[in-house]
PQR file with spaces between the fields and no chain letter, atoms N, CA, C, O and H, PARSE charges and radii, in Angstrom:
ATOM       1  N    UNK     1      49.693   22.752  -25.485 -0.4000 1.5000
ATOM       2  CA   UNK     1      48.621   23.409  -24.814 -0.0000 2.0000
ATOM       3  C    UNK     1      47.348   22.575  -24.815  0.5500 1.7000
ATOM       4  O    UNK     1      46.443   22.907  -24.049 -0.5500 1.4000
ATOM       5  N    UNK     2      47.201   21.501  -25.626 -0.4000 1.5000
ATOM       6  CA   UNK     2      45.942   20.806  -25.789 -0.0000 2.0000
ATOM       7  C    UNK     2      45.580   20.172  -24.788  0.5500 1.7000
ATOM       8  O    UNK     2      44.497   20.183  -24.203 -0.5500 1.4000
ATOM       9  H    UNK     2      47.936   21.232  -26.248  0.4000 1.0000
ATOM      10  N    UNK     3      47.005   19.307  -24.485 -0.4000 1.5000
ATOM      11  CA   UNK     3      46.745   18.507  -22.986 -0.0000 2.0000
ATOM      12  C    UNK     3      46.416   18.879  -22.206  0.5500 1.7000
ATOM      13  O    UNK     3      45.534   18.208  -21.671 -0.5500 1.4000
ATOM      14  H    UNK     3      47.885   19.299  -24.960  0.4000 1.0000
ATOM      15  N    UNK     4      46.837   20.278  -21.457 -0.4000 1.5000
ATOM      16  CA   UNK     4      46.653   20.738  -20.481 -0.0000 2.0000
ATOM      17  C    UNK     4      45.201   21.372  -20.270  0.5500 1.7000
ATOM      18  O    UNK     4      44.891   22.049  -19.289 -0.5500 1.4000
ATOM      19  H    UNK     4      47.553   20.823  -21.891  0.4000 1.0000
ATOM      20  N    UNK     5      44.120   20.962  -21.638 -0.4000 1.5000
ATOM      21  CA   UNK     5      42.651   21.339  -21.030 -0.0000 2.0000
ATOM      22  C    UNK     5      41.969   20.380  -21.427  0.5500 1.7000
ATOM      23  O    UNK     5      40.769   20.632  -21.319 -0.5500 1.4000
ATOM      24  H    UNK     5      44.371   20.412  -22.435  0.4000 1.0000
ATOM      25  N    UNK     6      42.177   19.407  -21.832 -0.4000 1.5000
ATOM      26  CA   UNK     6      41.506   18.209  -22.312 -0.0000 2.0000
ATOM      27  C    UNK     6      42.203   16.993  -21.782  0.5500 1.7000
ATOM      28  O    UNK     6      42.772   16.160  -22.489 -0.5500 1.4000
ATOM      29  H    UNK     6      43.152   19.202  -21.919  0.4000 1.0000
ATOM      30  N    UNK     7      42.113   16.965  -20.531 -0.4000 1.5000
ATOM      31  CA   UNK     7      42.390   15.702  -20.039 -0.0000 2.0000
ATOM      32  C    UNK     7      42.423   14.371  -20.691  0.5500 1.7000
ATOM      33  O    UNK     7      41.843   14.524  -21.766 -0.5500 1.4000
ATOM      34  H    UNK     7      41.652   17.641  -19.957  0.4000 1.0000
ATOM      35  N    UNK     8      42.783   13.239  -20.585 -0.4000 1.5000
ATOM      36  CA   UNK     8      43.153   11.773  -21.154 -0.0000 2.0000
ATOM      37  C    UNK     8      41.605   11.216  -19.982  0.5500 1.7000
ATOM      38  O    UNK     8      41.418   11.295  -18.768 -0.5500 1.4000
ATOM      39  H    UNK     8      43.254   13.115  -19.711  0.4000 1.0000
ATOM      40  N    UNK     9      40.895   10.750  -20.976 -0.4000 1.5000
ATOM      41  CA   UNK     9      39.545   10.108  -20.332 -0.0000 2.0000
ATOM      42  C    UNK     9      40.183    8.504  -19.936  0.5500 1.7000
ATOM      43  O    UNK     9      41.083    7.918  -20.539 -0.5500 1.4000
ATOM      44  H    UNK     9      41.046   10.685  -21.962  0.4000 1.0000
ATOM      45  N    UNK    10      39.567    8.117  -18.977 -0.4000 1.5000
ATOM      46  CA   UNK    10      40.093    6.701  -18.539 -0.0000 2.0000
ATOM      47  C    UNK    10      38.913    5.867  -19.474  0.5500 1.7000
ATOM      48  O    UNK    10      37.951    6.452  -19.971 -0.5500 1.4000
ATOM      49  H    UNK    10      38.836    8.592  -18.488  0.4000 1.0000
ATOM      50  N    UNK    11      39.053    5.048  -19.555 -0.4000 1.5000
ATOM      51  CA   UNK    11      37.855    4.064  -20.734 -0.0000 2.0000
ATOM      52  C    UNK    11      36.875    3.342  -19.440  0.5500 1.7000
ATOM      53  O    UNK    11      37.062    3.007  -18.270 -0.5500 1.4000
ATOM      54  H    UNK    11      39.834    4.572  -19.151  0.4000 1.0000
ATOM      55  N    UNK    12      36.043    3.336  -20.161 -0.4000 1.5000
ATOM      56  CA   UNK    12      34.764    3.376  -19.166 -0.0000 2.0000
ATOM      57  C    UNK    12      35.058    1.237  -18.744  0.5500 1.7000
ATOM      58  O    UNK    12      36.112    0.642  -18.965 -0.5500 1.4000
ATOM      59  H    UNK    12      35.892    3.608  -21.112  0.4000 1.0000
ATOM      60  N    UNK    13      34.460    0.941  -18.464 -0.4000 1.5000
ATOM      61  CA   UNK    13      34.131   -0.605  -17.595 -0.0000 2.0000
ATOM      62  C    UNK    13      33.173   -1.326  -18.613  0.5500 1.7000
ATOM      63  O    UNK    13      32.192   -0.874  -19.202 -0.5500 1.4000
ATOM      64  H    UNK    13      33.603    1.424  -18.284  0.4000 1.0000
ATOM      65  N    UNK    14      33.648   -2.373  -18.644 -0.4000 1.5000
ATOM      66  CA   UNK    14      33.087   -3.215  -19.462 -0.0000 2.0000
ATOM      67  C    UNK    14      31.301   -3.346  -18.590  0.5500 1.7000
ATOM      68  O    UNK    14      31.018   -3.391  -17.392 -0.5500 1.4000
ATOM      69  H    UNK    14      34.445   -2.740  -18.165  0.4000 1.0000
ATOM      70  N    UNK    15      30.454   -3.370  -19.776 -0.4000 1.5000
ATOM      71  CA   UNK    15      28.815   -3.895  -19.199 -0.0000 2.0000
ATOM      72  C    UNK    15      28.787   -4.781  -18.697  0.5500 1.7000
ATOM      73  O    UNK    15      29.306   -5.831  -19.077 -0.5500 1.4000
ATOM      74  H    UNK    15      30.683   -3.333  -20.749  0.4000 1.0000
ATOM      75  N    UNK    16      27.971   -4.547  -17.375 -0.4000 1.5000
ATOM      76  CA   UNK    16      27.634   -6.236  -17.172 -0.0000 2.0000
ATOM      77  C    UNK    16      26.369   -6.809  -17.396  0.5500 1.7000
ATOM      78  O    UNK    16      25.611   -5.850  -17.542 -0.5500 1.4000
ATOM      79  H    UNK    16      27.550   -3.695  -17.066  0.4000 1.0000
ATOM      80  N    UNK    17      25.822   -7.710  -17.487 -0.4000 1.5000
ATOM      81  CA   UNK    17      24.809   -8.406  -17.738 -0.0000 2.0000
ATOM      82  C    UNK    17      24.101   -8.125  -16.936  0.5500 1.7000
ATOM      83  O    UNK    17      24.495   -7.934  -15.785 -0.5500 1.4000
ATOM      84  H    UNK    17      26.438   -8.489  -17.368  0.4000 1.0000
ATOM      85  N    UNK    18      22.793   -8.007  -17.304 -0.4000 1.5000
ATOM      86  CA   UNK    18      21.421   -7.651  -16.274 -0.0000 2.0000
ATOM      87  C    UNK    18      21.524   -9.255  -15.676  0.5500 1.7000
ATOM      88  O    UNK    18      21.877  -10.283  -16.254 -0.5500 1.4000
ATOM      89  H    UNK    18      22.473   -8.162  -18.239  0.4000 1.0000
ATOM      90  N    UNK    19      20.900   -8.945  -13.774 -0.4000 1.5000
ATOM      91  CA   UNK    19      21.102  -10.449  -13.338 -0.0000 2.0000
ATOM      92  C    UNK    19      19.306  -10.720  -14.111  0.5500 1.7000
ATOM      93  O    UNK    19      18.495   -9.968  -14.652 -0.5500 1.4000
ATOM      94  H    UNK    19      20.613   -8.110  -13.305  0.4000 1.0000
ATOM      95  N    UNK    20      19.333  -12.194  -13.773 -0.4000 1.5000
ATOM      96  CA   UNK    20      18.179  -13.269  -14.110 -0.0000 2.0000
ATOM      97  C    UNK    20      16.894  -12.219  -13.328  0.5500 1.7000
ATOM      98  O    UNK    20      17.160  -11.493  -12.371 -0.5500 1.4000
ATOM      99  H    UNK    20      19.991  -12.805  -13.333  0.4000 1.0000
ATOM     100  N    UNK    21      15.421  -12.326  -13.984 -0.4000 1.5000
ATOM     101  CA   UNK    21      14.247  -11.433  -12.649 -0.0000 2.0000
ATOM     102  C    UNK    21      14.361  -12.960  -11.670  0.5500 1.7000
ATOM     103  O    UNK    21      15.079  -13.917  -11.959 -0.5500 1.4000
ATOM     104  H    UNK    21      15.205  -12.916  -14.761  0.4000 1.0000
ATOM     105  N    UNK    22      13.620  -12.876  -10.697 -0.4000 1.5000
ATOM     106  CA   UNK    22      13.902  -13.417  -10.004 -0.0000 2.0000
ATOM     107  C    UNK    22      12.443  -14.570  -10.368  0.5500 1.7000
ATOM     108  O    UNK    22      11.591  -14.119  -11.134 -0.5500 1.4000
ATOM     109  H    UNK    22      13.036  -12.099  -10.462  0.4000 1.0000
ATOM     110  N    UNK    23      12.282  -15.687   -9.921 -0.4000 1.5000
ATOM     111  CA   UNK    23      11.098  -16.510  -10.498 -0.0000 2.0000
ATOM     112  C    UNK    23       9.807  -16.183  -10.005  0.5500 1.7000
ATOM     113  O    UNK    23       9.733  -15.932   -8.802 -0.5500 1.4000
ATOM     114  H    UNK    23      12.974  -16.053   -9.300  0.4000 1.0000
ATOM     115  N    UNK    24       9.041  -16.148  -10.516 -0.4000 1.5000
ATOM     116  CA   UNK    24       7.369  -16.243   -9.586 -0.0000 2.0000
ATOM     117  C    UNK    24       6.654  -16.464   -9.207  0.5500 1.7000
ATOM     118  O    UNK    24       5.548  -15.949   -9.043 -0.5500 1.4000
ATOM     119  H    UNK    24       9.101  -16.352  -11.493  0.4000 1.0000
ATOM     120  N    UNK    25       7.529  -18.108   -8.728 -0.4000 1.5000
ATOM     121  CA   UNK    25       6.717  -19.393   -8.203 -0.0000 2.0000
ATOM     122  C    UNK    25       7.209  -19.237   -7.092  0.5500 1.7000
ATOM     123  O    UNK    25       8.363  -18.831   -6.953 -0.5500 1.4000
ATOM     124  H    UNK    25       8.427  -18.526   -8.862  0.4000 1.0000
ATOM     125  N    UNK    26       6.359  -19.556   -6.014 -0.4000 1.5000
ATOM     126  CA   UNK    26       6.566  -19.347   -4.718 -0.0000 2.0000
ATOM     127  C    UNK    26       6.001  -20.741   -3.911  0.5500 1.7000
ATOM     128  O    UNK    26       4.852  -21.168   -3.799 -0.5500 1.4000
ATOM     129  H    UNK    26       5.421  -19.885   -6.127  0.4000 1.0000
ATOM     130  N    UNK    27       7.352  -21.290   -3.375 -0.4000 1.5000
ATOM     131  CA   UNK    27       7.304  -22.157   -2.364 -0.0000 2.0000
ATOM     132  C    UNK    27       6.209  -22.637   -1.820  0.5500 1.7000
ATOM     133  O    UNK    27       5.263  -21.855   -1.922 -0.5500 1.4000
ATOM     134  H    UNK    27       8.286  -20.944   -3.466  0.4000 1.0000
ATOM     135  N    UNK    28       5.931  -23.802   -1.184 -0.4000 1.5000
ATOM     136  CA   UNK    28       4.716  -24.303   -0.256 -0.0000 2.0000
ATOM     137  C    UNK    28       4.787  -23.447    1.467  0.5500 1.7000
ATOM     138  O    UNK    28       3.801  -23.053    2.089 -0.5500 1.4000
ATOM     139  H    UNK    28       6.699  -24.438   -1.101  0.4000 1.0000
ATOM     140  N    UNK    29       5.981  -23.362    1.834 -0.4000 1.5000
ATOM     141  CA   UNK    29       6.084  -22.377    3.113 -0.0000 2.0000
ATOM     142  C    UNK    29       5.993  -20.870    2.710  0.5500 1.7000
ATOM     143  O    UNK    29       5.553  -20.094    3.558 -0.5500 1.4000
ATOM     144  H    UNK    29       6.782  -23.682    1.328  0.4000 1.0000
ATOM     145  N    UNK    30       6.401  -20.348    1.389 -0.4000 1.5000
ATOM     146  CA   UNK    30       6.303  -19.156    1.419 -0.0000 2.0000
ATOM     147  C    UNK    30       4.883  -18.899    1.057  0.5500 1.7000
ATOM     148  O    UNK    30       4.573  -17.749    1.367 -0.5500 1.4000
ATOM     149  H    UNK    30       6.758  -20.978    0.700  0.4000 1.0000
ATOM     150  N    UNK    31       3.842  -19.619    0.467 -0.4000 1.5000
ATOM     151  CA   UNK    31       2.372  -19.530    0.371 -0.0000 2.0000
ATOM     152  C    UNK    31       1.830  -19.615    1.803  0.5500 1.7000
ATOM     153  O    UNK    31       1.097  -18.670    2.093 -0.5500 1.4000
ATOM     154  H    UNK    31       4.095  -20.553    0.215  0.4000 1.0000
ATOM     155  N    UNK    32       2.091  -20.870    3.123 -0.4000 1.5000
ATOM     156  CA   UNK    32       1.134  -20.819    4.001 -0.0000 2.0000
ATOM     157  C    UNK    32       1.889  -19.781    4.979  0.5500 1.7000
ATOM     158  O    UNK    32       1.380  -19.816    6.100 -0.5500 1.4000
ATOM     159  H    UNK    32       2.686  -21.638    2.887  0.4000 1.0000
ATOM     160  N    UNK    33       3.036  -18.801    4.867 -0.4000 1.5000
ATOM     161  CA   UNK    33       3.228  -17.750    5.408 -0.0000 2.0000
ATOM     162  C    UNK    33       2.532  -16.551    5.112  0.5500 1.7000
ATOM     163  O    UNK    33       2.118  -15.749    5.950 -0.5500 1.4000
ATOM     164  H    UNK    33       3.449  -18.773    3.957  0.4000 1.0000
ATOM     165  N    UNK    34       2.395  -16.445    3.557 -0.4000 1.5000
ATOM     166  CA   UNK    34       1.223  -15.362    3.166 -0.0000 2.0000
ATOM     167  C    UNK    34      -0.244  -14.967    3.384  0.5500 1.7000
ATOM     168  O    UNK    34      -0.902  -13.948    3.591 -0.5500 1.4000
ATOM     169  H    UNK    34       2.731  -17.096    2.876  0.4000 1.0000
ATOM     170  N    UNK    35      -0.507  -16.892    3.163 -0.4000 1.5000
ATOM     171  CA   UNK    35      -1.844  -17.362    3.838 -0.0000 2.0000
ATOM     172  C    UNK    35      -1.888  -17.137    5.391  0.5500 1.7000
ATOM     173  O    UNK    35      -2.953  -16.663    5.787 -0.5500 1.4000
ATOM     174  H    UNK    35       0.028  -17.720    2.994  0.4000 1.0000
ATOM     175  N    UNK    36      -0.727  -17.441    6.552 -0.4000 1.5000
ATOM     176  CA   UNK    36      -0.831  -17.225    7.773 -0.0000 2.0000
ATOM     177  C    UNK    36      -1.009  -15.444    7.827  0.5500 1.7000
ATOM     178  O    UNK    36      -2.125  -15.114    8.228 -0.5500 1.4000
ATOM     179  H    UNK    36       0.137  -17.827    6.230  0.4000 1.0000
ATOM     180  N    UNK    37      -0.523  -14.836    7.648 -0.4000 1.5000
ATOM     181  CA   UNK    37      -0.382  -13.157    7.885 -0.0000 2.0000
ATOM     182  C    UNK    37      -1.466  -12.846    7.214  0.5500 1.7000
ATOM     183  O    UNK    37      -1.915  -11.871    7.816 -0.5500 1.4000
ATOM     184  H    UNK    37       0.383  -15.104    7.321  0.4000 1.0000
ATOM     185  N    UNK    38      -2.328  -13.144    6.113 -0.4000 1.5000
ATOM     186  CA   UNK    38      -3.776  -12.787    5.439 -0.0000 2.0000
ATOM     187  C    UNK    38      -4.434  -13.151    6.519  0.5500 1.7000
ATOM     188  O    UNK    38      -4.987  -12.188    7.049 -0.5500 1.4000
ATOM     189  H    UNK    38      -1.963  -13.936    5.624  0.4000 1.0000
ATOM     190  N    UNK    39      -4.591  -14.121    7.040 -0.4000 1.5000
ATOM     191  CA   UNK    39      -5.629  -14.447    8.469 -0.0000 2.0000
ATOM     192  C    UNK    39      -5.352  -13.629    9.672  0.5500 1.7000
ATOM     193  O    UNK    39      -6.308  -13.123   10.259 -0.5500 1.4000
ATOM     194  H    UNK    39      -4.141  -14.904    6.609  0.4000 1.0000
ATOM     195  N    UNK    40      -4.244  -13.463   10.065 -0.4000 1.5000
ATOM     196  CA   UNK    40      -3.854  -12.482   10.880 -0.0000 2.0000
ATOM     197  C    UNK    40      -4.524  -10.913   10.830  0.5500 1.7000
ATOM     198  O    UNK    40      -4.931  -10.282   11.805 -0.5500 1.4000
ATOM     199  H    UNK    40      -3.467  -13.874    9.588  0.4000 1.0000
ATOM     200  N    UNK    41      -4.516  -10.489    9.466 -0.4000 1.5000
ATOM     201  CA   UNK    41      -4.451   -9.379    9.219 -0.0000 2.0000
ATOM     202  C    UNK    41      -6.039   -9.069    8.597  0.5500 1.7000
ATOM     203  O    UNK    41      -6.528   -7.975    8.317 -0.5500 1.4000
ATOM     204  H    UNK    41      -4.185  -11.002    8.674  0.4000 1.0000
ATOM     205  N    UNK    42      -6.754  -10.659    8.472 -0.4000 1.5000
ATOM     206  CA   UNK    42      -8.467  -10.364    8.440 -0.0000 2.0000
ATOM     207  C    UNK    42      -9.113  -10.226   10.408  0.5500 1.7000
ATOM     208  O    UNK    42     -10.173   -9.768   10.835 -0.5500 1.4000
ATOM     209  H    UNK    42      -6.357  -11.548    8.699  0.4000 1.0000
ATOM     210  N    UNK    43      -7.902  -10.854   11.176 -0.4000 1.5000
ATOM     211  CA   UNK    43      -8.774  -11.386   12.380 -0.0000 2.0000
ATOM     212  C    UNK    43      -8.577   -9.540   12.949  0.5500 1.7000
ATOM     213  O    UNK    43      -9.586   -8.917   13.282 -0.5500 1.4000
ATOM     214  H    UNK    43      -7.041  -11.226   10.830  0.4000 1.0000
ATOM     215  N    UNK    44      -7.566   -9.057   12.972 -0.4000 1.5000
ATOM     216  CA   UNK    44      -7.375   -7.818   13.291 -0.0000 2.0000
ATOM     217  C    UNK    44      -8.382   -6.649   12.879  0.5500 1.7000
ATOM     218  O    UNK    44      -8.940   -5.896   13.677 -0.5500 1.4000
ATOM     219  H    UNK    44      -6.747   -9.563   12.701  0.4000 1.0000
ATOM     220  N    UNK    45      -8.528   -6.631   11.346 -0.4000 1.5000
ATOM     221  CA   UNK    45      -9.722   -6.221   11.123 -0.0000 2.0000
ATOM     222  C    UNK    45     -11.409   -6.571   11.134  0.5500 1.7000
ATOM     223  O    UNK    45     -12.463   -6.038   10.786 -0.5500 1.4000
ATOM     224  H    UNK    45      -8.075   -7.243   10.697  0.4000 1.0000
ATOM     225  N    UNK    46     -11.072   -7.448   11.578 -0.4000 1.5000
ATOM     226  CA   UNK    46     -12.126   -8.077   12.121 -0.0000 2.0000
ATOM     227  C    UNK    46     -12.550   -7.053   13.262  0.5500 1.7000
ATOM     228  O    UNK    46     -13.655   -6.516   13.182 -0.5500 1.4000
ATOM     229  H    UNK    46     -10.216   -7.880   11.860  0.4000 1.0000
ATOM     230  N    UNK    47     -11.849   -6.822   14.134 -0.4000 1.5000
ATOM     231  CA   UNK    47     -12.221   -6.306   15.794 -0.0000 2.0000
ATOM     232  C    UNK    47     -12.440   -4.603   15.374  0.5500 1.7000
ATOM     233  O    UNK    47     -13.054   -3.925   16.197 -0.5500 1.4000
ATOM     234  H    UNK    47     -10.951   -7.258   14.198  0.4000 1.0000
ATOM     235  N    UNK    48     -12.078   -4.113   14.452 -0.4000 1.5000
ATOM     236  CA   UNK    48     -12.425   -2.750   14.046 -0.0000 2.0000
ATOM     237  C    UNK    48     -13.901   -2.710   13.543  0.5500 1.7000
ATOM     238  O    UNK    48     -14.505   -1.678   13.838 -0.5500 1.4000
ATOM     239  H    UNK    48     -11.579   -4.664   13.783  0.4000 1.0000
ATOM     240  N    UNK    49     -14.646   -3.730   12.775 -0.4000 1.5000
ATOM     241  CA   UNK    49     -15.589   -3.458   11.841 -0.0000 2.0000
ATOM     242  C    UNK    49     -16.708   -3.279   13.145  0.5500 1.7000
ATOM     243  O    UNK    49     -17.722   -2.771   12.666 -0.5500 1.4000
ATOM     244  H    UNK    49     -14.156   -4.568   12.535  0.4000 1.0000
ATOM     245  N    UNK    50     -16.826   -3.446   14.171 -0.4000 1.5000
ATOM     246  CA   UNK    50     -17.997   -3.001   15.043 -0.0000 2.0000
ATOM     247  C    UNK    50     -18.085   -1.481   15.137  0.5500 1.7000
ATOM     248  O    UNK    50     -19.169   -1.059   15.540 -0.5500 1.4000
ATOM     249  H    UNK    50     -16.002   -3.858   14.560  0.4000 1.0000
ATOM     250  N    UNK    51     -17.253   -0.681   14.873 -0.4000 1.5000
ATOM     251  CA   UNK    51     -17.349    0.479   15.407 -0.0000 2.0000
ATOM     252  C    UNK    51     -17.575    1.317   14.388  0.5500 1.7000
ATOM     253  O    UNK    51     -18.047    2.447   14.512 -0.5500 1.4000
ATOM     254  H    UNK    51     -16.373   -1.024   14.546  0.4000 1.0000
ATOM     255  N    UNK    52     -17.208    0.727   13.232 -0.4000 1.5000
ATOM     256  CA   UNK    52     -17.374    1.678   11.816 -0.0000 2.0000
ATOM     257  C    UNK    52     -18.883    1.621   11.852  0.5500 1.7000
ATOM     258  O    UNK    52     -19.428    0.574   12.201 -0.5500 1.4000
ATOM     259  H    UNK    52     -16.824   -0.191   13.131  0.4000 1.0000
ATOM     260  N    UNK    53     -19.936    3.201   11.345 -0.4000 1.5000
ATOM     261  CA   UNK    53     -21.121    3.289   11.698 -0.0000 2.0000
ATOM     262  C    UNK    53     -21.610    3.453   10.475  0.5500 1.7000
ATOM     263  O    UNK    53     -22.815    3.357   10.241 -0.5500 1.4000
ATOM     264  H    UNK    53     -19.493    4.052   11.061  0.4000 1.0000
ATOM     265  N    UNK    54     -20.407    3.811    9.267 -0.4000 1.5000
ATOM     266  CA   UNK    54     -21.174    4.109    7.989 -0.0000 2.0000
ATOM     267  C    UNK    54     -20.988    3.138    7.461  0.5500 1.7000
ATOM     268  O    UNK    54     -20.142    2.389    7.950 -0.5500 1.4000
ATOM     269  H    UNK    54     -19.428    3.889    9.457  0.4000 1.0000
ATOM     270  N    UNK    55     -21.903    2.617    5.885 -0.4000 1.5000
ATOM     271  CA   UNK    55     -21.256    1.831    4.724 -0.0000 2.0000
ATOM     272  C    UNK    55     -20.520    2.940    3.803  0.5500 1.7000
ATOM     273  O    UNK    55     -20.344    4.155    3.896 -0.5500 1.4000
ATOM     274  H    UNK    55     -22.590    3.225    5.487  0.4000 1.0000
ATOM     275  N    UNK    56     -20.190    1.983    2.914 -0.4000 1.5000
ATOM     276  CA   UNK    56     -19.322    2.484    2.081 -0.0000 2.0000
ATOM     277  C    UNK    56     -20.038    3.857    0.604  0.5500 1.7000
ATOM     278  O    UNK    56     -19.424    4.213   -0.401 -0.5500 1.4000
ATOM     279  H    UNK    56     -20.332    0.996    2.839  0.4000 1.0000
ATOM     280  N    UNK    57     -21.431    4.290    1.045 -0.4000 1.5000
ATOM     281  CA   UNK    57     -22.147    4.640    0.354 -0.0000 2.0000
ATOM     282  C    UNK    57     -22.466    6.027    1.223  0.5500 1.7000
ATOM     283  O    UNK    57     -23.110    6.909    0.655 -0.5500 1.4000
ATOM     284  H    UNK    57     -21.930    4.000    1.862  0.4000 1.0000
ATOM     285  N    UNK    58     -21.945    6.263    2.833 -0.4000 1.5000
ATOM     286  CA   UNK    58     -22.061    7.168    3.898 -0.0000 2.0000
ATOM     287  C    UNK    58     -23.029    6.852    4.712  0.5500 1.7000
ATOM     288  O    UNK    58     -23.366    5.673    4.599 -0.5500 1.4000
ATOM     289  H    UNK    58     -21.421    5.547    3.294  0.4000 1.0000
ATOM     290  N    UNK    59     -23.761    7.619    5.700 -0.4000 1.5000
ATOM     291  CA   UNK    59     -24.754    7.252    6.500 -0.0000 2.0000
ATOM     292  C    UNK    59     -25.734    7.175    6.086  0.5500 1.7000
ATOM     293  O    UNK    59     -26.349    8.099    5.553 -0.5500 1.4000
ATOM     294  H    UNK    59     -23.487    8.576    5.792  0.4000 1.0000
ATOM     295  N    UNK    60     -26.335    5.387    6.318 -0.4000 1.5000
ATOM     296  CA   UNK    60     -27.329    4.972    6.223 -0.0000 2.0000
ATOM     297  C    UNK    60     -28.950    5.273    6.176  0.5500 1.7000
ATOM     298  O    UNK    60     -29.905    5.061    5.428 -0.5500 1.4000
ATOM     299  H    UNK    60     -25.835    4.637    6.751  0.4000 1.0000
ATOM     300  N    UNK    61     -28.661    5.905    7.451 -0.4000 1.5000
ATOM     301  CA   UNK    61     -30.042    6.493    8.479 -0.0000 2.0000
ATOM     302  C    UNK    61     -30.568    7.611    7.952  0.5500 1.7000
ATOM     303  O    UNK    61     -29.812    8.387    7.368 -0.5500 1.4000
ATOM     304  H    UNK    61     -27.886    6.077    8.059  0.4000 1.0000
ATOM     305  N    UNK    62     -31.977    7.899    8.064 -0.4000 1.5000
ATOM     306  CA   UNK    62     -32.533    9.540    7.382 -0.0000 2.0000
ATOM     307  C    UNK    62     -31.590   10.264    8.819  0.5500 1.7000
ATOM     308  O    UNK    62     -31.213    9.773    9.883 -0.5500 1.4000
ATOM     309  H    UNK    62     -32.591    7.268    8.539  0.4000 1.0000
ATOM     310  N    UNK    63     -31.454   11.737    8.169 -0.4000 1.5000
ATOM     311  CA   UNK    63     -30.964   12.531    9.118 -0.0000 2.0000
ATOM     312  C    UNK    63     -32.289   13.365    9.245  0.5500 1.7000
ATOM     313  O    UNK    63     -33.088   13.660    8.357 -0.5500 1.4000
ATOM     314  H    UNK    63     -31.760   12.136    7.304  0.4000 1.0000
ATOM     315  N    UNK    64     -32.316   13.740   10.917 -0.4000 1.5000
ATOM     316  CA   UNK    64     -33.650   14.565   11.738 -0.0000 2.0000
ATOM     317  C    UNK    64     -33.033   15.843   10.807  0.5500 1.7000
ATOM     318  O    UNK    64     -31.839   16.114   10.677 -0.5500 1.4000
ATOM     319  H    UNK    64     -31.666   13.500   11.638  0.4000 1.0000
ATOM     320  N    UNK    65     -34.158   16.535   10.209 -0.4000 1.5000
ATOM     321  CA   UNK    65     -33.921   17.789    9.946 -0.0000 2.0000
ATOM     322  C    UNK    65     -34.735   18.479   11.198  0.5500 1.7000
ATOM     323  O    UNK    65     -34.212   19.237   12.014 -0.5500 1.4000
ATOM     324  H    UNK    65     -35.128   16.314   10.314  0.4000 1.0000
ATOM     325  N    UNK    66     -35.777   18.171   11.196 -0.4000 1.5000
ATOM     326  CA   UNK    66     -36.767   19.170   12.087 -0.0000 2.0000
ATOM     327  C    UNK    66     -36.278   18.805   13.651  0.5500 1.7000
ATOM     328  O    UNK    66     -35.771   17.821   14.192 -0.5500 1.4000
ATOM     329  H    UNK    66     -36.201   17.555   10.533  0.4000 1.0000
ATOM     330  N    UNK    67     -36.688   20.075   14.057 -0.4000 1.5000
ATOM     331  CA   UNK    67     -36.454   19.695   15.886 -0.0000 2.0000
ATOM     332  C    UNK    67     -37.132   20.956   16.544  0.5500 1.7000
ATOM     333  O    UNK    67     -37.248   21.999   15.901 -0.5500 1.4000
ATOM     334  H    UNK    67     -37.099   20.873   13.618  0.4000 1.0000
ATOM     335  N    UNK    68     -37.503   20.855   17.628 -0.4000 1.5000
ATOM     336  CA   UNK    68     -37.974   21.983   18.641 -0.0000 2.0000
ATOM     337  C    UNK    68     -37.125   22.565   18.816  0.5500 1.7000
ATOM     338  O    UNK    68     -35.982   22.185   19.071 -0.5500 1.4000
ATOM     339  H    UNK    68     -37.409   20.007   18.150  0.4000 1.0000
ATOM     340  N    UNK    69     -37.697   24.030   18.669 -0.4000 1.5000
ATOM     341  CA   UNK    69     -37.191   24.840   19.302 -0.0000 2.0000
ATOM     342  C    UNK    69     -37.520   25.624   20.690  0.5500 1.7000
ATOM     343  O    UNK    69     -38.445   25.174   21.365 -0.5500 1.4000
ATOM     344  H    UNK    69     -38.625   24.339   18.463  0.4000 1.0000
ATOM     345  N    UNK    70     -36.887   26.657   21.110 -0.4000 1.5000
ATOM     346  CA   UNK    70     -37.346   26.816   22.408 -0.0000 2.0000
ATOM     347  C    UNK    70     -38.714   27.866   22.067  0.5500 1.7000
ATOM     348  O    UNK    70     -39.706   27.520   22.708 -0.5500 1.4000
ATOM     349  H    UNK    70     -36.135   27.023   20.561  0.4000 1.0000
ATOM     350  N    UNK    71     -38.832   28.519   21.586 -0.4000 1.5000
ATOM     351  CA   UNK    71     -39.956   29.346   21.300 -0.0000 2.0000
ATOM     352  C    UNK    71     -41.417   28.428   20.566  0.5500 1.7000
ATOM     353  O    UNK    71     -42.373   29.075   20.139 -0.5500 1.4000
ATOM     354  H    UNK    71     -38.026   28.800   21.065  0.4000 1.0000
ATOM     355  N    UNK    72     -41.404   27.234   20.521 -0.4000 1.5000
ATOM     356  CA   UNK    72     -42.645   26.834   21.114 -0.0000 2.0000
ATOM     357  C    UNK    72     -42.944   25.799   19.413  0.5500 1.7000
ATOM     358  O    UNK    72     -43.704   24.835   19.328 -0.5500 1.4000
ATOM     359  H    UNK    72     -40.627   26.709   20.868  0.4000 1.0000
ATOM     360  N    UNK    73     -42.153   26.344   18.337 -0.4000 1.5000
ATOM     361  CA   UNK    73     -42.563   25.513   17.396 -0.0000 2.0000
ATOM     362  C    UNK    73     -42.648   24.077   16.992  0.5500 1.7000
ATOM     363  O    UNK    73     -43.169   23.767   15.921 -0.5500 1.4000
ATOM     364  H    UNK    73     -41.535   27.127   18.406  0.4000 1.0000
């Protein structure tokens, strides 16, 4: 009766070795490809920065509180 609820486990797979990380020196073409797409990707933002009106601190400018109204003030 034992067998029949306790199955025969198959033996698990031998470990394998973690592979090598990979190195973190990077090529003379794979630098002026990074360097090419960084210029790319300043000239692009480049053509946006005219239209942005705030700095990074919000709007610059005093805001008009006061204004006419129609009743004469």
């Amino acid at each position: 009766m034992g067998s029949i609820f306790k199955p025969k486990m198959m033996p698990l797979p031998p470990v394998q070795p973690a592979p090598p990380p990979p190195s973190s020196e990077l090529s003379q073409e794979e630098k002026d490809a990074i360097a090419a797409e960084q210029r790319a990707m300043d000239r692009r933002r480049k053509g946006r920065k005219s239209t942005i009106l705030t700095g990074p601190l919000g709007v610059e400018e005093e805001a008009e509180t006061e204004s006419k109204t129609l009743l004469g003030s």
